[in-house]
N, C-alpha and C positions, 0 to 999 in steps of 0.2 A: 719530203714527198708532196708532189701538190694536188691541189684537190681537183678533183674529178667524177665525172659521175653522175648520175639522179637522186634527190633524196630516195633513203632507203629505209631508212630507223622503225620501225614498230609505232603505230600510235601517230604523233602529231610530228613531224618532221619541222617544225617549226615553235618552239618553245619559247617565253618570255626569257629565261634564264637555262642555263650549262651551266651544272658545277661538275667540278675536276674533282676525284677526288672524293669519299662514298665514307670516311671514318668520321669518328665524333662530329667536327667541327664543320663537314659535308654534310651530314644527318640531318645536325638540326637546324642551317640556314637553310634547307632545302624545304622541311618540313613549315619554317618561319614563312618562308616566299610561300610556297603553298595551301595556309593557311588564310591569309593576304587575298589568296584567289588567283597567284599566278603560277602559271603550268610551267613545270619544273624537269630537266631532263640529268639524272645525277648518273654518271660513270666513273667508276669504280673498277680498279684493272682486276683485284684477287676475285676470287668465285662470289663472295658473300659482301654483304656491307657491313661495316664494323672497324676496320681498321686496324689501327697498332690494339686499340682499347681492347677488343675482343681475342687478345692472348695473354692479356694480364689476367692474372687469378683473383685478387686484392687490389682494392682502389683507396690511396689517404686520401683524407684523416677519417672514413667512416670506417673502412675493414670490410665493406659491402664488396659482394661479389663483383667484379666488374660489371660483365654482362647481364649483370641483373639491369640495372638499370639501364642500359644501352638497347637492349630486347625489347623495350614496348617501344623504340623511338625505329627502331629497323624496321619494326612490323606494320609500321604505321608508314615509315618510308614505303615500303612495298606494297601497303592495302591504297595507299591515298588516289584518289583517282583526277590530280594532276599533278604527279608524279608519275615518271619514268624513269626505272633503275636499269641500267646496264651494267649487268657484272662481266667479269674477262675480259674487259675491256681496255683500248687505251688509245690517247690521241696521237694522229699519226700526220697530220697536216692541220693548220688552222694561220685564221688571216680575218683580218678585217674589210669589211668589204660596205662602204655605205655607214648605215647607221647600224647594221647588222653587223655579230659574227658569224665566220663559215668555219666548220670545224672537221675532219674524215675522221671516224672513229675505226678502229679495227676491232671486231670483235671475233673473240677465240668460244664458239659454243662447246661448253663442257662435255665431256664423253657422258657421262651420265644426266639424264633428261630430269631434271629436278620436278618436270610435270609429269612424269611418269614411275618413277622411284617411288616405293612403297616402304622402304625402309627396313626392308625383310632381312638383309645380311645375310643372302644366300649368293652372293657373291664375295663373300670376306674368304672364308675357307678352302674354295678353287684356285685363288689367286696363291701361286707358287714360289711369287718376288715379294707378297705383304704390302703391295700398292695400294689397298683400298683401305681407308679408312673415314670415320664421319667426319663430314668436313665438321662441324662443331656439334658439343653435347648440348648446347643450348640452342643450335642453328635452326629458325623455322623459315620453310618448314623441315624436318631433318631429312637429311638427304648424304650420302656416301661420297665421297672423291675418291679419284684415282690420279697417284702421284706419277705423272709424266716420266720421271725420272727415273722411276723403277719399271716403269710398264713396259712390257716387253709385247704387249698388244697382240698376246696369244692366242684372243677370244676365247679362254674356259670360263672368265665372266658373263660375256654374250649369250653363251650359252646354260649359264644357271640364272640366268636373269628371267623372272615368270612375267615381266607387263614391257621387255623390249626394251627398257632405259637406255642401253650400254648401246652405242655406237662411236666405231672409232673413226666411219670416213667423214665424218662433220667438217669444213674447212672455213676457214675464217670470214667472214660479214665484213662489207666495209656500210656503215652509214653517214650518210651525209648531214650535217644538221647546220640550221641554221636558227641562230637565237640573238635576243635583244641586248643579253647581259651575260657575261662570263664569271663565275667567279671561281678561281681558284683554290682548293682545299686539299692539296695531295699530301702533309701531312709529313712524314721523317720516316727515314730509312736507317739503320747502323752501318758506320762507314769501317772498313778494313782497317785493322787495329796490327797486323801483321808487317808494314813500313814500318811501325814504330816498336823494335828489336826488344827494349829493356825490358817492356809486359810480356814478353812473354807466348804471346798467343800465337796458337796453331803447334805449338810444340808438345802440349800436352791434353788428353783429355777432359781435363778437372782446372782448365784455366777457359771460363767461359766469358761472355759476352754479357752485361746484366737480363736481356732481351731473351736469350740463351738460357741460363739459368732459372728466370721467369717461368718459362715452359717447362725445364728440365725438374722445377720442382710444384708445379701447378697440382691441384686437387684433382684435374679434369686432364693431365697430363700423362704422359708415359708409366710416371710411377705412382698414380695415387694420390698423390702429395707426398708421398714417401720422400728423404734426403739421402740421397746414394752419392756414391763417388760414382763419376763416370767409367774410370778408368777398370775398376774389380768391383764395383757395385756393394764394397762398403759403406760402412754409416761412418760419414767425417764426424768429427768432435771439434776442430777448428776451423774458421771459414772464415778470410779477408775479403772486403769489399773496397775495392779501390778507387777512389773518384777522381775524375778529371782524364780519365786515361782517354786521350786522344783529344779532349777539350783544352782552351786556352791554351792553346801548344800551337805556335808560328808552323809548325811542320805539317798540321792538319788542322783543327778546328779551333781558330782561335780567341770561339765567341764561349762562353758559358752556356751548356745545354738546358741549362736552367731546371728540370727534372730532378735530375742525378740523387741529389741529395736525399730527396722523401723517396723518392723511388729504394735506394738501398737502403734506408731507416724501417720502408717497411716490409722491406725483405727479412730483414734482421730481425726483426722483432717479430713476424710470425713464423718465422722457425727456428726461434726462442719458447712460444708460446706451444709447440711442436714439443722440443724436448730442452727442457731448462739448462739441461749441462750443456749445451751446446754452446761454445766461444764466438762469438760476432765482434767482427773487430771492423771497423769504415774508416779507412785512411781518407782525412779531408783536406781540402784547399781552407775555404770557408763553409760553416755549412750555413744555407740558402734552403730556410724556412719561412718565408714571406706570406703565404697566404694565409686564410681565417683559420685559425687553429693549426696552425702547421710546426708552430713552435711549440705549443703545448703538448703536440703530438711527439715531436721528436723528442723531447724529456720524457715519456712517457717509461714505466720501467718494465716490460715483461716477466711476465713469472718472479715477481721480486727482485730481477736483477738488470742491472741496466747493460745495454751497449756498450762493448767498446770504445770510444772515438778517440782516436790519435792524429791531430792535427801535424801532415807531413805525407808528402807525395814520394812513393817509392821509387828507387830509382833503377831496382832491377828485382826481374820475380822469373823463379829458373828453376827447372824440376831437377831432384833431389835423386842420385844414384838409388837411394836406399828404400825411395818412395816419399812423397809428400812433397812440398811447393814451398822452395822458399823467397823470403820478401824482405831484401834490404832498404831501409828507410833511414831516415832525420825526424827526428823527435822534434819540431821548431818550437816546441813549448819548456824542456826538457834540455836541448842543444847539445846531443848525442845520436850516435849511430849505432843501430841496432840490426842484427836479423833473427827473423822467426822462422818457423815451420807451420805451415797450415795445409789440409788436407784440400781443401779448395779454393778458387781465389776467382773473384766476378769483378773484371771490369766494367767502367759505369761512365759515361758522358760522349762516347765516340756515335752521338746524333747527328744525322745531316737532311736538310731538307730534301725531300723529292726531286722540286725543280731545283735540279743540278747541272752543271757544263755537259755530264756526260750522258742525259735522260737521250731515251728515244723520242723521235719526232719534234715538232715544231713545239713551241710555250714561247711563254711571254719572256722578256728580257729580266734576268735574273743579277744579282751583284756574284763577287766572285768567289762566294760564302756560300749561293745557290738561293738566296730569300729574294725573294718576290721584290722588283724595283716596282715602290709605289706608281709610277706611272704606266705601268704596263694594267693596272686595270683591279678589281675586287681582290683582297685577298682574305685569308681568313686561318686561325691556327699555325701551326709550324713552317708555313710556308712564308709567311710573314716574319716571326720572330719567335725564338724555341718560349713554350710554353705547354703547359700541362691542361689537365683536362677542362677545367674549371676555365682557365685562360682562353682555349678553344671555344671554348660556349658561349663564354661571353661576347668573343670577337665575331660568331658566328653571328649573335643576335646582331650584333653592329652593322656586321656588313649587309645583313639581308634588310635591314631598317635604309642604308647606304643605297641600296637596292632600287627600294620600294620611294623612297625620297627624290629618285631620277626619275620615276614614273609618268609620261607625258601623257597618258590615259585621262 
């Protein structure tokens, strides 16, 4: 798409810096530059800023809420007054142009007016498809969404709506921006697990996505925190966690997501801590507990019993006539072949960067992994090289110091 147009963006159409990209490692170089004293323009395509971070329930090695910590850094992205957050957003043409970038943003305005929303949830119960829900229990300020996908855009919301929020003819914003520095931060998406046959996935309910899972057994989630089976909304008693699925694999991701491993340690261990008889079993590659306390963490024994770990990649996982999930494997420690029965089963490492071959609109030149080729300009977090929160943060303060060190001011 090429750009076109008069600036148009809210505020200063001319910012020191454009970050891509609104989740942890966006947050806080944005807030860092901002600090500094230079005016910041951050876009962010979902509704809200937060990112992947704000659908995890649990953060290692502390057990802290995610969003706890992430919520005074959002609020303060959206109080700072140089900053500019764009949510719905996403880039649709961008170039170099001079010493300057040029960049066309699309923005998609939400059907419901987050300046107008009162929070009253006299629009949940009209709605006949269940499209409306909050967009986060922790979201400020809190405000409702409506899921496009179910909306059948019948206006019985419109019309239980008391201060007018709910408009469906809103049509998309193009802004023009022009800024001194670019930085990248869009962060990882889950790549399609269903090419690769042997997991399993898309066949059965109860064979989910770690990401999936995440949510499906969150505190702030669908159940409570409750652990159901998806399929009959029983309580499983066995639950495999698979790693590598769709990682280090020539057919898809052939890099280590680097994550995977503490991420299902502590899945496992808090719903262990949940219901002690509960079997957690994490089929590994190696397990990659590298940071401060991560090893320590990962020995760590719930409710007096430790984790599963069985070192060996499954090499088919296939639902059962009878009900339940089974997962044939290689013991590599042991050097036998086994199959189990497990009621649930959560693959874990099929992460891909954002900037990917097949993203919308223009970005920078990416390798053919989808990570950020260092000459195309700042990057920061998973766009650059898979890395967890901590790793995010740090790379965030990097690059906004990267930033601030080009400054010709």
């Amino acid at each position: 798409m090429a750009l076109s147009g008069e600036p148009l963006r809210p505020g200063d159409a001319s910012p020191d810096v454009l970050v891509i990209g609104g989740g942890v490692a966006g947050i806080l170089a944005s807030l860092d530059l901002a600090r500094a004293g230079r005016s910041v323009c951050l876009v962010e395509r979902a509704p809200r800023p937060g990112g992947q971070v704000a659908r995890l329930d649990k953060i290692y090695p502390t057990d802290h809420c995610a969003f706890c910590p992430l919520w005074t850094d959002v609020r303060e992205c959206l109080d700072h007054p140089l900053v500019t957050v764009m949510t719905g957003a996403r880039l649709a043409a961008f170039r170099r142009e001079g010493e300057r970038w040029l960049a066309e943003i699309l923005r998609t305005p939400p059907f419901i007016d987050e300046g107008l929303c009162i929070f009253c949830g006299r629009c949940v119960p009209v709605c006949g498809e269940e499209a409306l829900s909050p967009l986060l229990d922790q979201a400020y300020p809190p405000i409702y969404r409506i899921d496009a996908g179910r909306c059948t855009e019948c206006g019985a919301c419109v019309s239980a709506c008391p201060t007018g929020a709910i408009d469906f003819s809103r049509k998309d914003a193009a802004h023009r921006i022009s800024a001194g520095e670019v930085l990248w931060a869009t962060g990882f998406r889950e790549g399609d697990l269903r090419p690769l046959p042997e997991y399993g996935y898309g066949t059965h309910p109860d064979i989910m996505t770690s990401l999936e899972f995440e949510e499906w057994t969150a505190e702030s989630g669908p159940n409570g925190g409750k652990l159901l089976r998806k399929s009959d909304g029983g309580t499983p008693s066995r639950i495999a966690f698979i790693q590598c699925a769709g990682a280090r694999d020539l057919r898809m991701f052939p890099y280590c997501s680097a994550v995977c491993c503490m991420h299902a340690l502590k899945q496992a261990q808090w719903l262990k801590r949940r219901n002690g008889d509960l079997e957690c079993t994490v089929y590994y590659t190696d397990l990659r507990a590298v940071g401060r306390d991560y090893y320590r963490y990962s020995k760590r024994e719930p409710s007096g019993e430790a984790v599963r770990l069985i070192r060996g990649r499954p090499g088919l996982v296939f639902p059962l006539p009878g009900g339940g999930i089974a997962v044939k494997y290689e013991d590599t420690f042991r050097g036998d072949v086994r199959i189990e029965r497990f009621d649930l089963v959560v693959l874990n490492g099929n992460l891909r960067p954002s900037l990917s071959p097949d993203r919308e609109g223009d970005a920078p030149a990416v390798d053919r992994e989808g990570f950020l080729d260092p000459a195309a300009g700042f990057g920061c977090g998973f766009a650059v090289e898979p890395g967890d929160i901590m790793d995010s943060a740090v790379q965030a303060a990097a690059a906004a110091m990267r930033i601030l060190g080009r400054d010709k001011g």
